[in-house]
SEGUTOR-955687 format. One record per atom (N, C-alpha, C): residue number from 0; residue in one letter; x, y, z negated. Coordinates in steps of 0.2 Angstrom, whole numbers. Each point is the difference from the previous one (the first is absolute). Layout:
N
R  nr rest    c1    c2    c3
R NUM    A     X     Y     Z
...
This chain:
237
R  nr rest    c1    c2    c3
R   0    X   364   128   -97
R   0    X    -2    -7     0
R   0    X    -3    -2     7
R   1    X     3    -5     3
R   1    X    -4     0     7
R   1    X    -4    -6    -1
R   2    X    -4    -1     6
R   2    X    -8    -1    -2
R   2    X     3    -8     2
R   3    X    -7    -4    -4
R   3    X     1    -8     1
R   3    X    -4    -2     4
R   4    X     3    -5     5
R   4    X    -3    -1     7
R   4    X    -4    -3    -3
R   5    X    -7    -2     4
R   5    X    -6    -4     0
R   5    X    -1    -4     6
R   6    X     2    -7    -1
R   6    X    -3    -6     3
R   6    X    -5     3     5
R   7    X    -2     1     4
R   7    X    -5    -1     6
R   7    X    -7    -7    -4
R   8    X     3    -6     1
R   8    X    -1    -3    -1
R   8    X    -5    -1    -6
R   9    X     3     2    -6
R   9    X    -3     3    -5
R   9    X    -5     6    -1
R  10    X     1     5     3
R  10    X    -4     6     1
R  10    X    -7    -3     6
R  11    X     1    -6     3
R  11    X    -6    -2     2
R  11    X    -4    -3    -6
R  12    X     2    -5    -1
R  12    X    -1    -4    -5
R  12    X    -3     2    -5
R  13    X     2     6    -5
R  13    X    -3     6    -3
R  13    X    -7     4     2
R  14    X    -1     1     7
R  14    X    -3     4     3
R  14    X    -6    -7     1
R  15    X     2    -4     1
R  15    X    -8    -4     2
R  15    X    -2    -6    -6
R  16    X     5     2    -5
R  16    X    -3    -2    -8
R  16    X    -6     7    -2
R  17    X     1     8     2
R  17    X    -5     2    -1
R  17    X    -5    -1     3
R  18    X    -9     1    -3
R  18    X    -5     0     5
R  18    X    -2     3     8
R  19    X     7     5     1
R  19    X    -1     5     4
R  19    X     4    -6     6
R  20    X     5    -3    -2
R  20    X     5    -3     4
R  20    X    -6    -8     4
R  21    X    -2    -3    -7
R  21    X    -5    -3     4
R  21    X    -5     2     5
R  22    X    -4     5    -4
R  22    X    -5     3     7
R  22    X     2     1     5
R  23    X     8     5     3
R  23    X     4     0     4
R  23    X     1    -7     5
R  24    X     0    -3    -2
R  24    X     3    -8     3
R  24    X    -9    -3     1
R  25    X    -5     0    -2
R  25    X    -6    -2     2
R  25    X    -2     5     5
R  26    X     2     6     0
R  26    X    -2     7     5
R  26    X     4    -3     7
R  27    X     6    -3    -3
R  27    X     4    -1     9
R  27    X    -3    -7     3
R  28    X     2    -3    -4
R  28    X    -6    -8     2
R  28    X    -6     2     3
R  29    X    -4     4    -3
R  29    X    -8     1     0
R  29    X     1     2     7
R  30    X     6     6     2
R  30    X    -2     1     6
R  30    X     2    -5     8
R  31    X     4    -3    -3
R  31    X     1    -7     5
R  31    X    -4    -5    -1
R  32    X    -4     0    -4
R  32    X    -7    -5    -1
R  32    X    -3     4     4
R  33    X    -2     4    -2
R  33    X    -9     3     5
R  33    X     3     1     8
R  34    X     4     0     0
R  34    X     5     3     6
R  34    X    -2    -8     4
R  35    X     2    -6    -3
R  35    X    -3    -6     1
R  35    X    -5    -3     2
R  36    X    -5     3    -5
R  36    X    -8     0    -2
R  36    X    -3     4     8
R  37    X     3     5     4
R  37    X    -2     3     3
R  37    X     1    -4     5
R  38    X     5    -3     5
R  38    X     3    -3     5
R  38    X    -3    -5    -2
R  39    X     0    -5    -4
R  39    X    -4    -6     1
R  39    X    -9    -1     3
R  40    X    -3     9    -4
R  40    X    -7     1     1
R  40    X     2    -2     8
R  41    X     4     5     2
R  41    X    -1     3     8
R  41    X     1    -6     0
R  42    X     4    -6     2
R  42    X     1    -5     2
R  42    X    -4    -5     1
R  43    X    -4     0    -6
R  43    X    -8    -5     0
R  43    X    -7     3     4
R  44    X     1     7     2
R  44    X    -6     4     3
R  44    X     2    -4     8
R  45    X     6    -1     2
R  45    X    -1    -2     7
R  45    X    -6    -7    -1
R  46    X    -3    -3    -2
R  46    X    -3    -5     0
R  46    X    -5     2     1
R  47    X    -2     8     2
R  47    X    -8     2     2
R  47    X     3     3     8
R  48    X     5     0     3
R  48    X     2    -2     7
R  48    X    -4    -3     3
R  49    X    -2     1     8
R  49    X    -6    -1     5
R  49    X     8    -7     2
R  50    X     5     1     0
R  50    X     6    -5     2
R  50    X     1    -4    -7
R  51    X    -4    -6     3
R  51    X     0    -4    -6
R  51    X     7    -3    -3
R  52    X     5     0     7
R  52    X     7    -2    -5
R  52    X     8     4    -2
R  53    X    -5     8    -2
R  53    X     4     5     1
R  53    X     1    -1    -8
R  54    X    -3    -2    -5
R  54    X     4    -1    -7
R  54    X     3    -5     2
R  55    X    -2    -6     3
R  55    X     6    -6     0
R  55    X     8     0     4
R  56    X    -4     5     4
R  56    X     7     4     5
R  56    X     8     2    -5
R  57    X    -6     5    -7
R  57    X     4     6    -3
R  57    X     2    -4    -6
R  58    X    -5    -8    -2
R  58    X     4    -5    -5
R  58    X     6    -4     3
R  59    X     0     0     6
R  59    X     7    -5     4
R  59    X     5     5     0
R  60    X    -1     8     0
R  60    X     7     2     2
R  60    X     4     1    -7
R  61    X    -6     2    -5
R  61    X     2    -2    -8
R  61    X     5    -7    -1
R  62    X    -1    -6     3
R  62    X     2    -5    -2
R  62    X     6    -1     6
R  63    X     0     2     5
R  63    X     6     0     6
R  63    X     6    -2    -6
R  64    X     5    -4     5
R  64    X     6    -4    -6
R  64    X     3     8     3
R  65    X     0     4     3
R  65    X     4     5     4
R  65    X     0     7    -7
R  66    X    -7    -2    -3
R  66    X    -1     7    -5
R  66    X     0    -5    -6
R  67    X     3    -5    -2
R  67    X     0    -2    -6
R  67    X     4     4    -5
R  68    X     7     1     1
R  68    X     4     2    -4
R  68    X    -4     7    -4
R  69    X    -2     5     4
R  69    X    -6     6    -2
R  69    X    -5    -1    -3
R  70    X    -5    -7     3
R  70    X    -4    -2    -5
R  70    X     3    -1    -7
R  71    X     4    -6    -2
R  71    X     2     0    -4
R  71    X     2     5    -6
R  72    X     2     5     5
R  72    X     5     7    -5
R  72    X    -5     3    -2
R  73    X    -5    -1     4
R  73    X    -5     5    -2
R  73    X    -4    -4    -7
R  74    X    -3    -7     2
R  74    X    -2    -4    -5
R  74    X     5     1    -7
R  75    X     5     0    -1
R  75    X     5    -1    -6
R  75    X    -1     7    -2
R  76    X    -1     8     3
R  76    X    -2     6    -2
R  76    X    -5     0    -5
R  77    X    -5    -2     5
R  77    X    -8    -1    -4
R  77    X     2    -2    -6
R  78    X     2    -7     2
R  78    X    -1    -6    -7
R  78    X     4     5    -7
R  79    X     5     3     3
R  79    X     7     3    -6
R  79    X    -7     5    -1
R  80    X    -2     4     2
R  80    X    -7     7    -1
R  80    X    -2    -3    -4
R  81    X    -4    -5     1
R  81    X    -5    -3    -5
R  81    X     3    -2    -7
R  82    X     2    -2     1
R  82    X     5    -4    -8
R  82    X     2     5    -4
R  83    X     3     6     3
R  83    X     2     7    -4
R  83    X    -6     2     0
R  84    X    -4     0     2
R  84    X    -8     6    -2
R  84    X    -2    -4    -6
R  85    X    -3    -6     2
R  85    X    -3    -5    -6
R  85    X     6     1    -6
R  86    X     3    -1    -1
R  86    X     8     0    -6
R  86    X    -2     7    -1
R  87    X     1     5     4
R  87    X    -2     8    -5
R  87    X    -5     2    -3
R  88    X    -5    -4     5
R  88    X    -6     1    -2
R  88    X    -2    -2    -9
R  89    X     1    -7    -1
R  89    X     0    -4    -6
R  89    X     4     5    -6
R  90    X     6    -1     2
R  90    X     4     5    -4
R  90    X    -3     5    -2
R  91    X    -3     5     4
R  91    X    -4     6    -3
R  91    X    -4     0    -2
R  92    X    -5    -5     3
R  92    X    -4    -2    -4
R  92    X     0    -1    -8
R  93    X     4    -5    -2
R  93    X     3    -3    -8
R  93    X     1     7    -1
R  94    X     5     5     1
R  94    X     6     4    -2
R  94    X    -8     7    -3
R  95    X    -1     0     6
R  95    X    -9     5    -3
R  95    X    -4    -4    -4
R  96    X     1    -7    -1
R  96    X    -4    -1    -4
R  96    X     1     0   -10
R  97    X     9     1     3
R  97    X     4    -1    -8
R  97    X    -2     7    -1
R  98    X     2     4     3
R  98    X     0     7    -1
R  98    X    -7     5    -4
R  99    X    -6    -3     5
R  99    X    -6     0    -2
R  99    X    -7    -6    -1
R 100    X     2    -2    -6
R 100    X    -4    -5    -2
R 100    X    -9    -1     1
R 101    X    -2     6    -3
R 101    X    -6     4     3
R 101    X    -1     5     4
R 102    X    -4    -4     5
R 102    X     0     5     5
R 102    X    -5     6    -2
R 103    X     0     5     6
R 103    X    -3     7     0
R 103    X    -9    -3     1
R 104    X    -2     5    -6
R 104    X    -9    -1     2
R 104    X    -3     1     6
R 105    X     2     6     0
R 105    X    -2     6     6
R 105    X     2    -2     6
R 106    X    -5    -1     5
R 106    X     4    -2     8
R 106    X    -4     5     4
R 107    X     5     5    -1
R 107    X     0     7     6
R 107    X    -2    -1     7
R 108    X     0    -6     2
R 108    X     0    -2     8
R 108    X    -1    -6     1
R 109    X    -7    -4     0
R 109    X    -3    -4    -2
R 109    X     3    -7     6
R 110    X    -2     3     6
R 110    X     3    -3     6
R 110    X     6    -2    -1
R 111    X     6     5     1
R 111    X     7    -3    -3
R 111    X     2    -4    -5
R 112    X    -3     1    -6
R 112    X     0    -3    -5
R 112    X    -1    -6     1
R 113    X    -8    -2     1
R 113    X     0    -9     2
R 113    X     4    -1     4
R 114    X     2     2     7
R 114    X     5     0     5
R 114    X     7    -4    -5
R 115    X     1     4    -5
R 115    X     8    -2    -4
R 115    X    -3    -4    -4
R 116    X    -6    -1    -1
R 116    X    -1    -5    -6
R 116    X     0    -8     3
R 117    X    -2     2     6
R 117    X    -1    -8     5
R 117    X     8    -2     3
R 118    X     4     4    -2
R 118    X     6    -1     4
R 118    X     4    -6    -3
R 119    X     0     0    -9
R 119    X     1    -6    -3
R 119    X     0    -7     3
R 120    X    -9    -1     3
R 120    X     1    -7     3
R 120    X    -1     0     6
R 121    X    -2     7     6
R 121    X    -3     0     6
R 121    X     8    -2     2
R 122    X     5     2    -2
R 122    X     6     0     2
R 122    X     1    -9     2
R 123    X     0    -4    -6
R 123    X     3    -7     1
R 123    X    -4    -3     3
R 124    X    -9     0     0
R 124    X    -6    -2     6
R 124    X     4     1     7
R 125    X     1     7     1
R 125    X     2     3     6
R 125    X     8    -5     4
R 126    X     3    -1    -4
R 126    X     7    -7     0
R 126    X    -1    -3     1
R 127    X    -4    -5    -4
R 127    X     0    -7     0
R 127    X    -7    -1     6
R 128    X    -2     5     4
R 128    X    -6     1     7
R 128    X     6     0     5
R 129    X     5     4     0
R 129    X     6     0     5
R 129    X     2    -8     1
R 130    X     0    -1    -8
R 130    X     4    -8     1
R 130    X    -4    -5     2
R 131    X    -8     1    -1
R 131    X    -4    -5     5
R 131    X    -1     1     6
R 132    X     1     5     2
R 132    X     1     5     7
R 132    X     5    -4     6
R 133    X     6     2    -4
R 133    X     5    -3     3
R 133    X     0   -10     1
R 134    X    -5    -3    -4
R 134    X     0    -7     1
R 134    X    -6     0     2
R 135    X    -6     3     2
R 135    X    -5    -1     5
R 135    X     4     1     6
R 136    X     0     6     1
R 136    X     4     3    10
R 136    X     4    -3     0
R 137    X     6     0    -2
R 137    X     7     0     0
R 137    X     2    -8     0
R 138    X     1    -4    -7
R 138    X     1    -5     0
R 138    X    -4    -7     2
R 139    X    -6     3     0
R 139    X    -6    -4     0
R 139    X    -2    -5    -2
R 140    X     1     1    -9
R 140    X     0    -5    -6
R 140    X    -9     1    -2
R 141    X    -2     5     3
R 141    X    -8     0    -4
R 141    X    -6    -3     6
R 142    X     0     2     5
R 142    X    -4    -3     6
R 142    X     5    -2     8
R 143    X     1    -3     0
R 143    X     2    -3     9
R 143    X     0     5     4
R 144    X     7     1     2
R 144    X     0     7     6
R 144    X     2    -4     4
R 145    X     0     5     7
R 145    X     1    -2     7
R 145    X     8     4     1
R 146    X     2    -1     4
R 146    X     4     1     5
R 146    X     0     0     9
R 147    X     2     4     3
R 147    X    -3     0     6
R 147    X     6    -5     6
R 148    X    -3    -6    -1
R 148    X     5    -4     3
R 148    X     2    -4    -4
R 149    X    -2     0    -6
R 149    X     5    -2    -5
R 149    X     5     1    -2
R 150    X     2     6     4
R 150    X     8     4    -2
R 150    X    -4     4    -6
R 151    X     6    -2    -5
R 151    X     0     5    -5
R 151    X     0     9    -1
R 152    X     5     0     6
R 152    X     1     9     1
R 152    X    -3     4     4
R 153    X    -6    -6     3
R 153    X    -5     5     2
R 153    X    -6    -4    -4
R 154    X    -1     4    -6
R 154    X    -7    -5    -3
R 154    X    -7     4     1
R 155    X    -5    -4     2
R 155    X    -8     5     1
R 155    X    -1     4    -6
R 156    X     1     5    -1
R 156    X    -3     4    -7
R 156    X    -5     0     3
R 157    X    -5     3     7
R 157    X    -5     3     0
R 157    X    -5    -8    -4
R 158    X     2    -6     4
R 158    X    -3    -7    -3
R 158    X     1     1    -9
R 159    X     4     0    -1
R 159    X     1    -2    -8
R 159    X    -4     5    -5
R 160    X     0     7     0
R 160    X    -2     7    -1
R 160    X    -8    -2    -1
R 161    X    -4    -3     7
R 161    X    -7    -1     3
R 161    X    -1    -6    -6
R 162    X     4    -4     2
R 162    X    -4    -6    -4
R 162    X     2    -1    -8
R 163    X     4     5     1
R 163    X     1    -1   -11
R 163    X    -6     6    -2
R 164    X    -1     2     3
R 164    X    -4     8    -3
R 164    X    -9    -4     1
R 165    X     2    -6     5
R 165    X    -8    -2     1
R 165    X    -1    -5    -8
R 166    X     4    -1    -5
R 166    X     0    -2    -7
R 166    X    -3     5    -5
R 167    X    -5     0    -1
R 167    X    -2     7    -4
R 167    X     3    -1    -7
R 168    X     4    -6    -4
R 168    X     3     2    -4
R 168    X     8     4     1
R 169    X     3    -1     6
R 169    X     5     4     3
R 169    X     0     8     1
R 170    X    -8     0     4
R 170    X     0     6     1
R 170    X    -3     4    -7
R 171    X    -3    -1    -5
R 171    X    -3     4    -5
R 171    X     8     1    -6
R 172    X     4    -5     0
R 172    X     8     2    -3
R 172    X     3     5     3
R 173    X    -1     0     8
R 173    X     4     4     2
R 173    X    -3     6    -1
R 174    X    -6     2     1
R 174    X    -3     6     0
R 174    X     2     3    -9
R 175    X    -3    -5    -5
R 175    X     0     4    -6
R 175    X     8    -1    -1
R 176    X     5    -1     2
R 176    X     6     4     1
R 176    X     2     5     3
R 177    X    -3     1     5
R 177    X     0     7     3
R 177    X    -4     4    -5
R 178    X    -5     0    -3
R 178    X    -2     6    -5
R 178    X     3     1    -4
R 179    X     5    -7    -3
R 179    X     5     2    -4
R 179    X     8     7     3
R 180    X     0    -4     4
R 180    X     6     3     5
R 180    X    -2     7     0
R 181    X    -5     0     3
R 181    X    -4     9    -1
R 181    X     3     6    -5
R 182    X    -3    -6    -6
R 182    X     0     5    -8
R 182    X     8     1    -1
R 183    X     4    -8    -2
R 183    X     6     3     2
R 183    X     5     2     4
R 184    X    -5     1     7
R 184    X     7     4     4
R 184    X    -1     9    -2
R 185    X    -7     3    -4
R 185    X    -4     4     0
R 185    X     5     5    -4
R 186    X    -1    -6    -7
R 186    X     5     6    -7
R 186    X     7    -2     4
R 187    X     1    -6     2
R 187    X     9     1     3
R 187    X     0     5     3
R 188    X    -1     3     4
R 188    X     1     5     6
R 188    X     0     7    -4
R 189    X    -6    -1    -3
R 189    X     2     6    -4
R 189    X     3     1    -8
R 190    X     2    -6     0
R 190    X     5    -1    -5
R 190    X     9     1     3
R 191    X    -1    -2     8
R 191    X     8     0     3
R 191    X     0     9     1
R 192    X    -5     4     1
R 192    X     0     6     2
R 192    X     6     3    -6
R 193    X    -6    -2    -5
R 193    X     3     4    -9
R 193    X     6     0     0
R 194    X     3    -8     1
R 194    X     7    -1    -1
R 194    X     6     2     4
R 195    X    -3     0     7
R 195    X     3     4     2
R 195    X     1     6     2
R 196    X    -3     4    -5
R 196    X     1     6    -1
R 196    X    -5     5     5
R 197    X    -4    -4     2
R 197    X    -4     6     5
R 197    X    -7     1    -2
R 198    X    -1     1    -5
R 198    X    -5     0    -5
R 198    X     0     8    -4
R 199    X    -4     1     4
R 199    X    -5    10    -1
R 199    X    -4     1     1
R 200    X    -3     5    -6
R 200    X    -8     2    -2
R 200    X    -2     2     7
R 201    X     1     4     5
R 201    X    -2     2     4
R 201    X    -1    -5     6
R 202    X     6    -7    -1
R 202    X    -5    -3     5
R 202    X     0    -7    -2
R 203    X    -2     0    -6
R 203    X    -1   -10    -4
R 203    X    -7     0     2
R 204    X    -5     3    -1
R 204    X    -7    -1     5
R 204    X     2    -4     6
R 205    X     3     2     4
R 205    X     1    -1     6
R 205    X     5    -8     3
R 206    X     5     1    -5
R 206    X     3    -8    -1
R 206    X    -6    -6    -2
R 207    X    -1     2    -5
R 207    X    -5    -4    -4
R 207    X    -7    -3     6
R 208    X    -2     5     5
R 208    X    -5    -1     3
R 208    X     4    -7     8
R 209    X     8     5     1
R 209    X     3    -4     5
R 209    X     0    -7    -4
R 210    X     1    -1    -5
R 210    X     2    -6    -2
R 210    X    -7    -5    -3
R 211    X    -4     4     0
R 211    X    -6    -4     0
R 211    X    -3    -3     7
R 212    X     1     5     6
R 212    X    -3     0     5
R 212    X     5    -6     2
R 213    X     7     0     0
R 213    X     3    -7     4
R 213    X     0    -6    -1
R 214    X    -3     2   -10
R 214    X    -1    -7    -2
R 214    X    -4    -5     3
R 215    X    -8     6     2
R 215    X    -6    -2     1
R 215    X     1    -1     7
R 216    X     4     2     4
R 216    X     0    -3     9
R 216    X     3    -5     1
R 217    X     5    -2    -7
R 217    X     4    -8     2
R 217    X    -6    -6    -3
R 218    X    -2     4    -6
R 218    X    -5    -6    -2
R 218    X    -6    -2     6
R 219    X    -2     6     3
R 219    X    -4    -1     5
R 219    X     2    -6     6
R 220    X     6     3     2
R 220    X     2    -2     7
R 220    X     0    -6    -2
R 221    X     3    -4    -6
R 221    X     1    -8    -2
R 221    X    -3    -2    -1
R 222    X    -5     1    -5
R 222    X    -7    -5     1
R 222    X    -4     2     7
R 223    X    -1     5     3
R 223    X    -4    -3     7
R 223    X     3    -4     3
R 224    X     5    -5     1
R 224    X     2    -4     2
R 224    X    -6    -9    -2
R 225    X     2     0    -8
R 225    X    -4    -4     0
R 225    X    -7     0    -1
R 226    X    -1     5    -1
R 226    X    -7     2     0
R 226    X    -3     0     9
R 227    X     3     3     5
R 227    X    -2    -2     7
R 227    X    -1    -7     2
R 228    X     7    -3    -4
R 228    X    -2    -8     2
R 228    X    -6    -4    -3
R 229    X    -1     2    -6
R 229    X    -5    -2    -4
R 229    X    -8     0     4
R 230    X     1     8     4
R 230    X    -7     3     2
R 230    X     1    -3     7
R 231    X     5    -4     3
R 231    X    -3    -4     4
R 231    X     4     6     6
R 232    X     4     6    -1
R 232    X     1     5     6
R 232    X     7    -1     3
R 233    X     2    -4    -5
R 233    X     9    -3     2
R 233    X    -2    -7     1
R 234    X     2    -3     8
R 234    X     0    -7     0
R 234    X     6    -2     2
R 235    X     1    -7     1
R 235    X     7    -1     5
R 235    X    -3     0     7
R 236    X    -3    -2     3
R 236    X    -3    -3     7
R 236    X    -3     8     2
């Protein structure tokens, strides 16, 4: 009897109807999100530069019509990461929820526990903060940005950064989404470890610790931005 071929297509399709197939596909997102979350930090610490226009330098070459095409490819990557993480995310969610209606009494690991308990809503807080993100900086639908010269492609971030953060309701969203981001980059990380298979007694201590520790550097490095402007230690002049 010779064997029946199997669709590709199908044996995906199957694979990420399981909960393993989802975890899989937030694990590869996850790691092009935090991969993000890392470069964007670096990219905003240039604003503690003794060279006051070395962020505006590194937002113009960002915006050069010469690197548009890579911006964009890169933007439409992200954008596609997000929409499959969020989308698996939910799925599994519901799909553990059919499965298990009652959850477990016992929480073995206190930490991680709320860490996945707050994931539910630190998740969509954590979004719709990118989406007021991207229309303070970016669009500049929430406070009045500048440009340097008025050209769009070179715009003052160090100006707009300084004086949107000098709003203490701006700066207090942005900060208590960063604690959010914290918690859920915490269990994400060590939830991407799991699913990708690199999860052992002999060194889950030790992921669980890395994955606490970079939570806790991005959330740090973030809010001292707005927290410095606040304290009067980041000015424009």
């Amino acid at each position: 009897m010779s064997a029946i071929a199997v669709n590709p297509l199908d044996r995906a399709v199957r694979f990420y109807d399981a909960p393993i197939g989802k975890k899989a596909v937030m694990a590869v997102t996850g790691v092009m999100l935090v991969g993000y979350v890392v470069a964007h930090l670096l990219g905003n610490l240039q604003i503690y530069s003794s060279n006051h226009e070395q962020i505006n330098g590194y937002a113009a070459f960002l915006h050069n019509p010469n690197n548009a095409v890579a911006l964009w490819a890169a933007r439409s990557v992200l954008l596609l990461a997000v929409i499959l993480h969020i989308t698996a995310s939910v799925q599994l969610f519901f799909q553990n929820r059919a499965a298990r209606p009652i959850s477990y009494y016992k929480k073995d690991d206190v930490p991680s526990s709320y860490a996945a308990r707050t994931m539910v809503w630190s998740g969509p807080i954590v979004a719709a903060f990118v989406i007021f993100h991207i229309l303070h900086l970016t669009v500049g639908a929430v406070l009045p940005t500048h440009d340097v010269g008025g050209n769009p492609v070179t715009p003052d971030v160090r100006y707009n950064v300084i004086t949107g953060f000098q709003n203490y309701a701006v700066s207090g969203f942005y900060i208590f989404a960063m604690i959010l981001l914290c918690m859920h980059l915490y269990h994400g990380l060590w939830s991407m470890f799991q699913s990708l298979g690199l999860s052992h007694p002999r060194y889950d201590r030790k992921l669980k610790k890395f994955s606490a520790i970079l939570s806790i550097l991005i959330a740090i490095g973030n809010c001292s931005i707005p927290i410095a402007v606040m304290a009067g230690l980041l000015t424009y002049n």
